[in-house]
C-alpha positions as CSV (number, residue, x, y, z in Angstrom):
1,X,24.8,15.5,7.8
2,X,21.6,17.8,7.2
3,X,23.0,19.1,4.2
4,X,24.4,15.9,2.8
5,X,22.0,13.5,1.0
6,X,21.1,10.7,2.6
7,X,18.9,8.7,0.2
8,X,18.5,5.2,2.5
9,X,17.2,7.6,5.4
10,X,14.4,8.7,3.2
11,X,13.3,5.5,1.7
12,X,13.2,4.6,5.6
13,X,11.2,7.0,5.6
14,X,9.0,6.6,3.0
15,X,8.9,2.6,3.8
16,X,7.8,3.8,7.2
17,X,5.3,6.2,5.8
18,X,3.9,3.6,3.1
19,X,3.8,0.3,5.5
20,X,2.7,1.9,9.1
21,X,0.0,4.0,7.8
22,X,-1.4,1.3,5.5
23,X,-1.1,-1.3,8.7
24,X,-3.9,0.5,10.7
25,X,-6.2,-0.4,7.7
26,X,-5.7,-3.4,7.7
27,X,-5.6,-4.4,11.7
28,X,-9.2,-2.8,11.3
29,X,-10.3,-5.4,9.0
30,X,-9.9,-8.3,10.7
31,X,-12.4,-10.1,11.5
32,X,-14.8,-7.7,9.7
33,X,-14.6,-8.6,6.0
34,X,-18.2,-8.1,5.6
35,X,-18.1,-4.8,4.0
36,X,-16.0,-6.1,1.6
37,X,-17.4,-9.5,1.1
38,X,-20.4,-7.2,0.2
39,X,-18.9,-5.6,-2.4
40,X,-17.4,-8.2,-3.9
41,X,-20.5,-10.5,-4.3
42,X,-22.2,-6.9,-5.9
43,X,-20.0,-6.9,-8.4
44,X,-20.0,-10.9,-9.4
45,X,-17.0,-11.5,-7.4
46,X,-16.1,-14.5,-5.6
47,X,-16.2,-13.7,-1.6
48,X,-13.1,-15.2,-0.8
49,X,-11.3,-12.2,-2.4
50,X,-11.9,-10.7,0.6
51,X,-9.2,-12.2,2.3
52,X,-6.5,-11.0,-0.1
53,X,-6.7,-7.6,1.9
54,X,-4.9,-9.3,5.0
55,X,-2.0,-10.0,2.0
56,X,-2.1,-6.5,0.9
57,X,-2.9,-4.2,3.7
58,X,-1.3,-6.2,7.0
59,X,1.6,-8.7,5.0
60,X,3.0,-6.5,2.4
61,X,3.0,-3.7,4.8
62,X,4.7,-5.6,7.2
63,X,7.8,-6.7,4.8
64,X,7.9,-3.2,3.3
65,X,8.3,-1.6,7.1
66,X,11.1,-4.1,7.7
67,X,12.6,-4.0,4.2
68,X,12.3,-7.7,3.6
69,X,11.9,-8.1,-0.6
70,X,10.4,-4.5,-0.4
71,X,10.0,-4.1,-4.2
72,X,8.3,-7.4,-4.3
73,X,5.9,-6.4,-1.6
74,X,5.5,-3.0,-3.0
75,X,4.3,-4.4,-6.1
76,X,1.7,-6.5,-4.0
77,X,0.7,-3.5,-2.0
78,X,0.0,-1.8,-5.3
79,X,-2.0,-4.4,-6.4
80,X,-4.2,-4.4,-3.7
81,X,-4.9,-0.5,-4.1
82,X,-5.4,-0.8,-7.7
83,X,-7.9,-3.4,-6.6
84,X,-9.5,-1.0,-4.1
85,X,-10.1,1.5,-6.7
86,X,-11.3,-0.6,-9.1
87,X,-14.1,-2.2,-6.5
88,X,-14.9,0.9,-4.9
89,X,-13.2,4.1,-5.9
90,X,-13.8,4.3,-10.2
91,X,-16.2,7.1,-9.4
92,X,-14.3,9.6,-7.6
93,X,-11.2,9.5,-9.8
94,X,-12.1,12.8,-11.0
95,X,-13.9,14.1,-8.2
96,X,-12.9,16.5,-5.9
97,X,-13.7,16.5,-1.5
98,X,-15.3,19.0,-0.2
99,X,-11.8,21.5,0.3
100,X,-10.8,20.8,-3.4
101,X,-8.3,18.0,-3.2
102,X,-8.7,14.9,-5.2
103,X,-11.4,12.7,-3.3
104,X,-8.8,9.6,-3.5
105,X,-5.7,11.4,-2.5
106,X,-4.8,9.3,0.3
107,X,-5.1,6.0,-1.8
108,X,-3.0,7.9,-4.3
109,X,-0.6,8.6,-2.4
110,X,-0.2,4.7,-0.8
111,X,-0.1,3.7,-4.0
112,X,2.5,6.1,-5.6
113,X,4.6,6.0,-2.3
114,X,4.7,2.1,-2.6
115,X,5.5,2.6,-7.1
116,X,8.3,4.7,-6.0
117,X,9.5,2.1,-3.6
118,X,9.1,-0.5,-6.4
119,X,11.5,1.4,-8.6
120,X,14.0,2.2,-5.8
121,X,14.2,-0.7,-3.4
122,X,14.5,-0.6,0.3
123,X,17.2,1.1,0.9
124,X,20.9,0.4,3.2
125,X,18.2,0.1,6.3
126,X,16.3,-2.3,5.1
127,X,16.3,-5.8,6.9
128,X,17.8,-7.5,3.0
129,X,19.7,-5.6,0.8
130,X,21.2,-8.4,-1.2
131,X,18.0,-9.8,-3.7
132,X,16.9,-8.4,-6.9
133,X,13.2,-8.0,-5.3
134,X,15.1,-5.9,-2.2
């Protein structure tokens, strides 16, 4: 088995990777929208954007870790990190931390982890297999 493929364990995987990791952001925002309430009324923004975060960072995360309409929710989940970037990140997009990596590698990497998930679907292990958006 090791040496066989096995494609629909690795998008478990990855849809493991992508929703769990992603999750703990989001259970730490609730109830504390604040800082991003903040932010959002900085930049002109109605505050009530703020709540799209429990959609992207706790919902979509959810469905993708289950593998309910996972390209559907991967494109949601990408949304919201696109949206992060835009609000917060614009400035380190060519920036580098302090050991030379990029300064938004982990947001790249959610957000790449959940494109590739939009283009390959759930996999066999997902909880719907059947719908276009699986």
């Amino acid at each position: 088995m090791i040496k066989d493929k096995n494609n629909d364990l690795g998008l478990l995987i990855l849809r493991f990777a992508v929703g769990a990791l992603m999750l703990f952001h989001g259970i730490s925002k609730i109830g504390a929208l604040g800082m991003i309430e903040g932010i959002l009324a900085s930049k002109g923004l109605p505050t009530a954007m703020a709540y799209g975060v429990y959609i992207t960072e706790i919902i979509a995360p959810l469905l993708i870790l289950i593998g309910y309409r996972t390209r559907l929710s991967s494109l949601v989940y990408v949304s919201g990190c696109i949206f992060a970037f835009l609000l917060v990140h614009t400035r380190d997009f060519f920036a580098l931390n302090d050991h030379g990596g990029w300064k938004i590698e982990l947001l790249g990497l959610y957000t790449l982890g959940a494109v590739a998930l939009f283009f390959t679907g759930g996999g066999k292990y997902a909880t719907s297999t059947s719908n276009r958006w699986d």
